[in-house]
C-alpha positions, 0 to 999 in steps of 0.5 A: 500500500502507498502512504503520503506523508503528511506530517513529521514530528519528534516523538516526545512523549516518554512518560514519567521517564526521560529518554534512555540514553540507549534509544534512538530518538524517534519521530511521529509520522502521520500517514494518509493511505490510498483509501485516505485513513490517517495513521500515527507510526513512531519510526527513527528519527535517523531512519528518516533522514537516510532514506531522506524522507519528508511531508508529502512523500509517498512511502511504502513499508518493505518486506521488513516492515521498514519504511522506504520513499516510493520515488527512490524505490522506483529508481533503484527499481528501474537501475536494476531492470526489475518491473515496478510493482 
């Protein structure tokens, strides 16, 4: 399923606890599907900016559940002579 990216934001919501020095600062991400339901996912913050996503990008979640920019798919996609999905 294709997802737009509606909005990114730093999740800072760690109840009575602060952040373990261990845990990798994460981001809220607001999603909108093709069928327009909205959802919230927390996703690392550096996860993010590798793949370098931002609001309004499409995305999609790999085979590993992990999030992947829809326009960089596509490329590598095409670099590598596979058919596009």
């Amino acid at each position: 399923m294709i997802y737009t990216v509606l909005k990114l934001e730093e999740d800072l919501d760690y109840g009575c606890e602060e952040k373990a020095e261990d845990q990798p600062v994460m981001a809220v991400v607001t999603l909108r599907s093709e069928a327009g339901e909205e959802s919230a996912w927390k996703i690392p913050d550096r996860l993010l900016y590798e793949r370098e996503i931002i609001q309004g990008d499409e995305v999609i979640f790999d085979e590993n559940d992990q999030i992947q920019r829809l326009g960089h798919m596509r490329i590598q996609l095409n670099i590598t002579g596979d058919t596009e999905r």
